[in-house]
N, C-alpha and C positions, 0 to 999 in steps of 0.2 A: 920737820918731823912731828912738832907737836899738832901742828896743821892735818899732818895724814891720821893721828890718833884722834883728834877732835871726829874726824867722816866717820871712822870708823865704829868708833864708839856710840855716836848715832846711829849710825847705821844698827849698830846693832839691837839699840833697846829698838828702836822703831818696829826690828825683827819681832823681838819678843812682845811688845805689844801685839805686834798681828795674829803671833799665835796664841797670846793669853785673849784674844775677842775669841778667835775660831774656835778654841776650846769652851768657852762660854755660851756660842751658838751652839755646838756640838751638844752640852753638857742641856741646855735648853730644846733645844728637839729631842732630848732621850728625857726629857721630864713631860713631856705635853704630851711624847706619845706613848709611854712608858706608865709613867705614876700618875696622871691627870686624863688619859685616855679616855677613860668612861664618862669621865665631866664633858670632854667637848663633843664625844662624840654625840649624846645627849643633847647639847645647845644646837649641833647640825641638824638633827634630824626636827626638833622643834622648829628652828627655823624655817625647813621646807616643808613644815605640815603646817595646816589653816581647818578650821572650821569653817565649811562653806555650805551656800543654801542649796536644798535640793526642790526642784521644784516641781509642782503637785499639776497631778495631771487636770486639763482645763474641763471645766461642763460642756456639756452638746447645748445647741439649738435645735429645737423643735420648730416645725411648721403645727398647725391646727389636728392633725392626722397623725401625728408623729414620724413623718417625715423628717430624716436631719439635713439641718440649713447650715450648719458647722459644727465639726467634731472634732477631735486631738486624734491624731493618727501616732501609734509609736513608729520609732523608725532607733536604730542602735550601727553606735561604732564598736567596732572587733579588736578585742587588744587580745594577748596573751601572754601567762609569764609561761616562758619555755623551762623554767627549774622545775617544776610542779609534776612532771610525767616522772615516774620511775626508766632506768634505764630499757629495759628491756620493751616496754609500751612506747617509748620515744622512738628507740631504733625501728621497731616492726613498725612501725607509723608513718614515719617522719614521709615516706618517697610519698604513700597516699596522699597525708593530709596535703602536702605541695604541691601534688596534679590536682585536688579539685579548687585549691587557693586560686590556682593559676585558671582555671577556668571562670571561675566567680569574678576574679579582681585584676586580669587581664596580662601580668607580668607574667615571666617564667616560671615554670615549678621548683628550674635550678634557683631562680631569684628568690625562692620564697624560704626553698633545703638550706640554704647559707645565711639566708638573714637570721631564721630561727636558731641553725644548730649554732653560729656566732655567738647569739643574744645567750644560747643556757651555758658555751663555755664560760662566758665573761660573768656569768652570773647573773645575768640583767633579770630582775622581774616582771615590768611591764612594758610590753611593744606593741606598735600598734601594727594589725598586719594593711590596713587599706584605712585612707581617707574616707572613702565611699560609706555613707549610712544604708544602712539595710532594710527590707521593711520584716515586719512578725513572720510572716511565713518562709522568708528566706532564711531567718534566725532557728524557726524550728527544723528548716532541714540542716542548716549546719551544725545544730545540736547534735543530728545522728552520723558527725562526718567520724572517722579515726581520730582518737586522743579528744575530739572536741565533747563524745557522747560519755565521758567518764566525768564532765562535769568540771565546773570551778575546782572544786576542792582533787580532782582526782588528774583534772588531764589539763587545766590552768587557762580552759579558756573564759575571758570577758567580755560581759555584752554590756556597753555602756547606751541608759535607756535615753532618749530624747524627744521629744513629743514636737510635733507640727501639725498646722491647724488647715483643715482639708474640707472644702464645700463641695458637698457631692454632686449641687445643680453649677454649681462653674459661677458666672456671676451674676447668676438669678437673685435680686432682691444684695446686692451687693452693698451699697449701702446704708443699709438698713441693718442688715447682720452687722456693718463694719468693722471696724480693726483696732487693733493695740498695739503700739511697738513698744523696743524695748523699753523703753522712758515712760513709759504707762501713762504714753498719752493716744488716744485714739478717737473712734466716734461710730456711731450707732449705738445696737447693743452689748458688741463685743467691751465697751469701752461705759457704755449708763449701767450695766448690769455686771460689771466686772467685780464688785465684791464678794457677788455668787459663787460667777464662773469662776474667778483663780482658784476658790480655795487657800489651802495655810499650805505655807510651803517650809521642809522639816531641813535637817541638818547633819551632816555629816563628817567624819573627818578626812580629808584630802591631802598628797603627798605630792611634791613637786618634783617632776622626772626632766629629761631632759629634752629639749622641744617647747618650753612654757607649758608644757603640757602635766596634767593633773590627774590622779590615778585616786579612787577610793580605797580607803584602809577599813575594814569593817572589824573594828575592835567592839565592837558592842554595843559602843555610845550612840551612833546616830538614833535620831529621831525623824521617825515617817511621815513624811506629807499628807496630808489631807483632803484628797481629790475633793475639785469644784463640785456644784451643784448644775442641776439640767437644768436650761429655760425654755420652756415652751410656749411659741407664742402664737397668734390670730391669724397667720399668714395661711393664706389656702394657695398652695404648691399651682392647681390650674389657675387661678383666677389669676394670680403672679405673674404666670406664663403668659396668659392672654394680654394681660392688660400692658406689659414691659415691651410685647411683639406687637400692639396695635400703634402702641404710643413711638416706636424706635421706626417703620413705617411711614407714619405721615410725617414724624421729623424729617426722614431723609427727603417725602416729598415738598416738603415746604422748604426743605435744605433753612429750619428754625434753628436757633441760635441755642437755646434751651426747651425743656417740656415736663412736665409730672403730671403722675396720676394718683390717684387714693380712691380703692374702693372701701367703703363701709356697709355694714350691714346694721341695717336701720333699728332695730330694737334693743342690742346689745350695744353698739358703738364699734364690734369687735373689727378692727381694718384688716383685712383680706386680701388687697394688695396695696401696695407702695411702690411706684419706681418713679427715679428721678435721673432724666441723661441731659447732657452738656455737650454739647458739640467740639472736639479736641483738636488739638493744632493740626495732627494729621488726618482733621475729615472726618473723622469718626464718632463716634457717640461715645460715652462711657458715665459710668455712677460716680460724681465726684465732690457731691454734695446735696444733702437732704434741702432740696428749697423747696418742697410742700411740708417742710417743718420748721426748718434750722430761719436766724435772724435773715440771714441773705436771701431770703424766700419772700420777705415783707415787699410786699407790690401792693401800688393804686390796684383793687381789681378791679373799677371799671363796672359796668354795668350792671355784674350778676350781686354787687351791695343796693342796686336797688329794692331786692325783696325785702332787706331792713328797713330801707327809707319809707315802701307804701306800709309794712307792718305799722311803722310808728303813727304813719299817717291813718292809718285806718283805725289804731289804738284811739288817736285825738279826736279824730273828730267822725261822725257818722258820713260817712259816704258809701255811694252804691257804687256799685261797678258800669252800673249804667249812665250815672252822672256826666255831663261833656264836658271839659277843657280845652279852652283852643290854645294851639299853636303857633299862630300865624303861618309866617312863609319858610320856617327852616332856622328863623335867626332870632335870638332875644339878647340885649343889651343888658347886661345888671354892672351898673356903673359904668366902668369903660372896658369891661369885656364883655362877652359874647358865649353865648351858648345857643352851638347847633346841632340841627337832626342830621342824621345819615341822610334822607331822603332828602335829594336837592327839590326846592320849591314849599320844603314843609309837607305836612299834615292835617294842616288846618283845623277846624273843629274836631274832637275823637271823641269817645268814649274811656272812661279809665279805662278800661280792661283794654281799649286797641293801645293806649300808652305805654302798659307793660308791654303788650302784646309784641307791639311795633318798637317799643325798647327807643321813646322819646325821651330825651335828653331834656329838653324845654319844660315839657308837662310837669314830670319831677321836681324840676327846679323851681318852677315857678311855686306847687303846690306846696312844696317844703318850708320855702321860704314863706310865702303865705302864712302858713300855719306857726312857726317857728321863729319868726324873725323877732318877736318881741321878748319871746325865754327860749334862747337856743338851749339854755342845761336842759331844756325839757327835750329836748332831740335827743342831748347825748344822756338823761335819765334812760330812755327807753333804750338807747343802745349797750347799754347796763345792763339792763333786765335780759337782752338778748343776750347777754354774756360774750359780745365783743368788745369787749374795755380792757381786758385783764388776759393775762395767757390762759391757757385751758388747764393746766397742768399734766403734762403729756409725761410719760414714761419714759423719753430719753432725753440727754442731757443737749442743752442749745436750742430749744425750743424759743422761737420770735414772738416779742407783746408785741401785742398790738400797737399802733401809732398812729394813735387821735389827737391832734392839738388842742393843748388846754383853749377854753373860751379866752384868755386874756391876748393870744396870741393871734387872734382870728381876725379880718378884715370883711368888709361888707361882701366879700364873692365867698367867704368860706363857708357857707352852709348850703347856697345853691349848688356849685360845687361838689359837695360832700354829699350832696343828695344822689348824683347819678354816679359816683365812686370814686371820686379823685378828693385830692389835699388831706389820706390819710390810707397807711396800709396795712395790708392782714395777710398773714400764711394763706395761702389756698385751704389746710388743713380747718382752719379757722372760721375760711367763710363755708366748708362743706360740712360744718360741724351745726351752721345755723340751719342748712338745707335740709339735713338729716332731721334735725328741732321739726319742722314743717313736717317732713314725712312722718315723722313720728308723733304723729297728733299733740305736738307743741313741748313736749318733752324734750330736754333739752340734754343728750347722751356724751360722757365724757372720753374721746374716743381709746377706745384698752388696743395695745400691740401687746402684751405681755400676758398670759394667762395664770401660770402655775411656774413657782419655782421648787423642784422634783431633787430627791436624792432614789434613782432608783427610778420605782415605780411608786414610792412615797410621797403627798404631797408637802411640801417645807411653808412653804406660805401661797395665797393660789391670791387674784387680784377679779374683783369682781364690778360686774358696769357700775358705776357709778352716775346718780343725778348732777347737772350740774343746774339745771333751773326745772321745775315740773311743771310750769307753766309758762311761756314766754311770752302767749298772748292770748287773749278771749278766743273761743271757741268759733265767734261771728269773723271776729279776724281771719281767722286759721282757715277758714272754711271759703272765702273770700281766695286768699293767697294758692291754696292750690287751685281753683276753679284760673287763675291768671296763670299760674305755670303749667298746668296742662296748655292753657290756650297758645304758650309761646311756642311750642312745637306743634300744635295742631295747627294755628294759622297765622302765629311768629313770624320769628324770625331764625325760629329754628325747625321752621316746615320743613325743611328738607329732609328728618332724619324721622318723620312720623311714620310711622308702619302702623298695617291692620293687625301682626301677632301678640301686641301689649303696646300700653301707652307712656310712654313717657312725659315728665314732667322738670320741667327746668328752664334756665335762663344762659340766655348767651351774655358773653363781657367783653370788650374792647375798649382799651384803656393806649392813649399814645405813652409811649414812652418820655420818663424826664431824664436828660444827661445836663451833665456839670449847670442846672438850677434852668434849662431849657426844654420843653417841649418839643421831640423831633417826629418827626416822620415813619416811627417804629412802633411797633403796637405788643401789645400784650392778651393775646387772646385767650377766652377761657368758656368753658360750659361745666353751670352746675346744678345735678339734679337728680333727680329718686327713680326707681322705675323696679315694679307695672305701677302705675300712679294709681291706679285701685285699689291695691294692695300692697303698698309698698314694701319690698324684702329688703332692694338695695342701694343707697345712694353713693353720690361718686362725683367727682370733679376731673378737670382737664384743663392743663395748663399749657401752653405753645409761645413761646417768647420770641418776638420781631422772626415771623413767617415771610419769605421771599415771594415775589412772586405778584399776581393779578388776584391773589386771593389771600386776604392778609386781617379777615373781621373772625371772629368767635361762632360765627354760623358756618364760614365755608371751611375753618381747620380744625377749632378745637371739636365743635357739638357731630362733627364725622367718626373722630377717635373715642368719643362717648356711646354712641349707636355700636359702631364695632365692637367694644366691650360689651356693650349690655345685650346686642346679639347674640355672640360668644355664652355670657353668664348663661342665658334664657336658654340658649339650647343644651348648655349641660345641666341645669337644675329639672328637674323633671316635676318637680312642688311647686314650680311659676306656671305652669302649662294647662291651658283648658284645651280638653279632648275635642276635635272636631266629630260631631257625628255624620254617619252616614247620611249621603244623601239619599234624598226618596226615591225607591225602589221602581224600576219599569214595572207598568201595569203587569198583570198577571192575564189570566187567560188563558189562549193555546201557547203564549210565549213560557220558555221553562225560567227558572232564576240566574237570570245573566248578566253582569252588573262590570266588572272589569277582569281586567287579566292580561292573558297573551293571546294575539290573534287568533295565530295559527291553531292553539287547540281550544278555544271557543269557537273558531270557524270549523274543526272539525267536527266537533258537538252537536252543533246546531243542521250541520248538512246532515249529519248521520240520524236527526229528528226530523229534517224535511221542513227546518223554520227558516224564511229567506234572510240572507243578511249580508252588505255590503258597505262601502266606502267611498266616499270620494277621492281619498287617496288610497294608492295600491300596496304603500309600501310603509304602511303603519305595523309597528309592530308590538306594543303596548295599546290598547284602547279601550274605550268606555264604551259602555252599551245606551242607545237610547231608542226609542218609540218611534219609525216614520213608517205612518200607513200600517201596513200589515206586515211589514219588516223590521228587522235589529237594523239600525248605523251605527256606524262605528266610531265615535268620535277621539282624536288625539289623546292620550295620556303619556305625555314623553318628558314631561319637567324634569325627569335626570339626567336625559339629555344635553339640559341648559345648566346642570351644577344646582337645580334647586333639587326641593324637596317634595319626591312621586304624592300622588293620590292614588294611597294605595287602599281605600274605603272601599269594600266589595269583592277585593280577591283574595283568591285563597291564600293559606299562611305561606304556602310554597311561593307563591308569588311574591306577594309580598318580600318576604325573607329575600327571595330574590336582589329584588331591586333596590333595597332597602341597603343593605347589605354592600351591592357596589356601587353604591353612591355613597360611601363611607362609612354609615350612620349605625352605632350601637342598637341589637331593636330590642327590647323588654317586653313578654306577652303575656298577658292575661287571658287566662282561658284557656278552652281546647279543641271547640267543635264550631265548624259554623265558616263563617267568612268576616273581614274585617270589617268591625262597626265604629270602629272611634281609632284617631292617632293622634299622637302630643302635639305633633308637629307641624303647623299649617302648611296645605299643600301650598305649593307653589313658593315658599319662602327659601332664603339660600341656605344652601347645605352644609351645615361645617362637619368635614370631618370629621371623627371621635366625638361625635356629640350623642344622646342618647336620644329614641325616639317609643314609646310607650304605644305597644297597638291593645285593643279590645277584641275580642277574639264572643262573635255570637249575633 
């Protein structure tokens, strides 16, 4: 008995404990939600609210023309709070706004009537109707949809803004504009000039919904962003074009490992174009690294650092260009290596100027060393003064110094050596910055990508050419060094690319390639040089790395891709072009003035005068007029025929315009009466479409 009292008895406080906690819980949830309610509910809503950045919308890029290279596109997501309509506007609404949801965002309209009317019984204030970002003008037609055109405050629709970054030419000059991620780390100028472009970005307060997702609260505090600044820089949109389509071209023909181009224009320094492609694992080319700037671009160039090595020589000691140096048979010994000519058997006796000319390996060496070998710092003095010792100080970030081995490091080959371009490397940009020096009657120009940094149409700070030496070398020098880079394309080694329409000036470069501390069988091809070399507007480099193939030297791949640019350039600039004039007119006499045209109605002209005139061929139908006997002949005028460019000197503008016209060519005329006496464009040269062509009209 006292046994069954004992259970019981527990049993029963145990009871009453259970219900003296429950009452405690009980008594404790009517105090939290009851008397301390406004406390926590306070702490909730703090806890899902943050101050977060809002971010300011980015600057444009400019080209030269104000062309945009990259701009911030808005694009917005769609939330809505469904509480916000009054009843009566929600009801008359609701089916509309759901059919044209359902049109835009691809679900049902029933899907979209039930997700809404759900969201306003429960009360919910922010849902989002589509994933999907929208751009501006699909934003302004949904402003005028039902319930959406009464606004935020009136019908509860929100457009959450977001900006992305949209290149209108695709990936024209793509690394050069480059990129930023999120980590603010990038390259080009998206990423050297990114203190501009971001701008201050301002702050908001933000609520935490359900999705991770985050909804603005606009109590009045935020603070607004500060849109970036514009940059506009040197790039000239055709030249771009050209130069990215000549160089992607012979890449694929050479099926070359890598290539870059840079044009500059010679008095300003201002660079006009930039492209650098890389051969990708799937075969294709793409921009994936500035190596005519960036450190990974530092290459032996190979023969076109000879213009430094004769500059210093010519600096030291008096010599003519007629002075002879011999070469022996192809091969010279310095120490227990060897330096040889391209040309098996040698060269024998030359003249300086055939050494550059002929781009001797020997000559250089020998004469460097000659002169040098007792004070080399007096080599790398003058390499100083040209201002290859040091970077240039380029306007975007990752730009490559140069890499000259101190004197202490040097062995009895490194100056012979160094003379015709190897045991030391330089950006392409670097060595086309010394060639520009030369064009530029020895002015030494620091090359500008960046012009004006713009709020608007404001200027904020603008960047102007800067000297980097105003003299590099004596005037006798100067005058010396072009008369040798003209010759290397007149009777070079970069004869192949000479034309009668303007002259060009420059040097080919062929450098073997070094892997893991070995000299292989891969070359490094390059041409660089200015042109018209009488007047020089514009200089320019070309880079082709390890070229496949029977053709694999800087005369047969890179100085090809330099002529097609400067081709290109020369037929759209119409201020590089001397007019051809008319030629001399057929005698006069009983003959009337008949000079070129169309056949058939000079043939009917001349029958309906009774003046004889014929052909040797019957089936001309473009032709030139000339003198035999007492008759007009007819001689061929069909070069558009062949893709060049007509002589159209002598006919009338209708003709002209003609031919002119479909054979691609923009025409510009001067004048208004008469027949054509002068064209930009040398006859017989090739025709590049959309290029301009200037007639004289008298």
């Amino acid at each position: 008995m006292n046994i069954k009292k004992s259970i019981l008895l527990r049993v029963r406080l145990a009871f009453l404990a259970i219900v003296i906690f429950a009452g405690a819980i009980m008594y404790q949830i009517f105090h939290i939600q009851w008397m301390e309610g406004d406390k926590w509910q306070k702490m909730a809503e703090e806890i899902t609210m943050s101050y977060q950045e809002v971010k300011a919308t980015r600057g444009n890029i400019y080209s030269d023309n104000g062309s945009l290279l990259a701009t911030s596109l808005p694009f917005y997501k769609v939330a809505f709070d469904p509480t916000i309509a009054d009843e009566q506007l929600f009801n008359e609404n609701i089916d509309s706004l759901s059919l044209m949801l359902s049109k835009s965002f691809g679900q049902s309209s029933t899907y979209y009537k039930q997700k809404i009317t759900s969201a306003r019984q429960k009360g919910k204030q922010y849902i989002f109707l589509s994933n999907d970002l929208i751009g501006y003008q699909k934003k302004k037609e949904m402003e005028t949809w039902p319930i959406f055109r009464d606004g935020r405050l009136g019908g509860g629709v929100i457009f959450t803004k977001t900006d992305k970054r949209f290149r209108p030419f695709s990936n024209l000059a793509f690394r050069t504009i480059g990129f930023l991620n999120e980590n603010d780390y990038g390259a080009g100028l998206e990423y050297s000039f990114n203190k501009y472009l971001a701008g201050t970005n301002g702050k908001a307060l933000f609520q935490k919904i359900s999705g991770s997702s985050w909804r603005p609260i606009n109590d009045g505090s935020e603070i607004r962003p500060k849109d970036g600044f514009d940059i506009q820089t040197t790039i000239d949109i055709n030249l771009q074009d050209v130069s990215e389509s000549a160089l992607l071209s012979h890449l694929m023909q050479h099926n070359a490992d890598m290539g870059c181009v840079v044009v500059m224009e010679v008095k300003t320094g201002e660079i006009k174009a930039i492209s650098n492609l890389k051969k990708l694992s799937n075969g294709k080319y793409g921009e994936v690294y500035n190596y005519a700037v960036g450190s990974h671009g530092l290459r032996e160039p190979g023969s076109t650092f000879k213009l430094a090595s004769y500059m210093a020589l010519l600096e030291e000691k008096n010599i003519q260009l007629t002075d002879s140096i011999e070469t022996g048979n192809g091969e010279l010994k310095f120490y227990k290596e060897k330096v040889r000519d391209h040309k098996p058997g040698g060269y024998g006796k030359i003249s300086i100027l055939d050494a550059f000319e002929k781009s001797s390996n020997i000559a250089i060496a020998k004469l460097i060393d000659e002169t040098f070998r007792e004070n080399p710092q007096r080599f790398l003095d003058y390499l100083k003064t040209m201002g290859l010792t040091q970077p240039l100080g380029f306007q975007m970030v990752g730009e490559g110094k140069p890499n000259i081995p101190p004197i202490k490091q040097w062995s009895g080959i490194t100056l012979p050596w160094m003379a015709y371009g190897y045991g030391l490397e330089l950006t392409p940009l670097h060595t086309l910055t010394l060639f520009n020096a030369v064009a530029n009657n020895g002015k030494m120009i620091r090359p500008l990508l960046v012009k004006s940094i713009k709020k608007t149409d404001k200027e904020i700070n603008t960047f102007k050419t800067s000297v980097i030496s105003n003299q590099i070398c004596s005037k006798e020098t100067l005058d010396k060094l072009k008369i040798m880079l003209e010759g290397v394309v007149q009777n070079g080694t970069a004869s192949n690319i000479n034309n009668a329409e303007y002259k060009i000036a420059g040097k080919t470069g062929t450098a073997q390639s070094l892997k893991d501390g070995r000299y292989v069988r891969q070359y490094y091809t390059s041409f660089a040089g200015y042109f018209p070399a009488d007047n020089p507007k514009y200089s320019a480099i070309v880079v082709m790395d390890n070229p496949k193939g029977y053709q694999q030297y800087g005369s047969d791949v890179a100085a090809p891709v330099f002529k097609e640019i400067a081709d290109k350039i020369y037929a759209l600039d119409l201020n590089m072009h001397e007019e051809y004039q008319l030629a001399e007119k057929p005698e006069t006499g009983i003959f009337p003035v008949v000079q070129a045209g169309n056949r058939n109605d000079l043939s009917s002209m001349l029958n309906y005068l009774g003046v004889s005139n014929h052909s040797d061929e019957q089936e001309l139908e473009w032709v030139r007029a000339s003198i035999h006997n007492n008759s007009i002949k007819w001689e061929p005028n069909n070069q558009h025929q062949q893709g060049l460019v007509p002589d159209v000197r002598g006919m009338t503008l209708r003709d002209a315009l003609f031919l002119l016209e479909n054979t691609g060519l923009k025409v510009v005329v001067k004048g208004e009466k008469g027949r054509v006496s002068k064209q930009s464009q040398y006859p017989g040269s090739r025709a590049l479409k959309g290029s301009t062509i200037k007639l004289e009209i008298g």
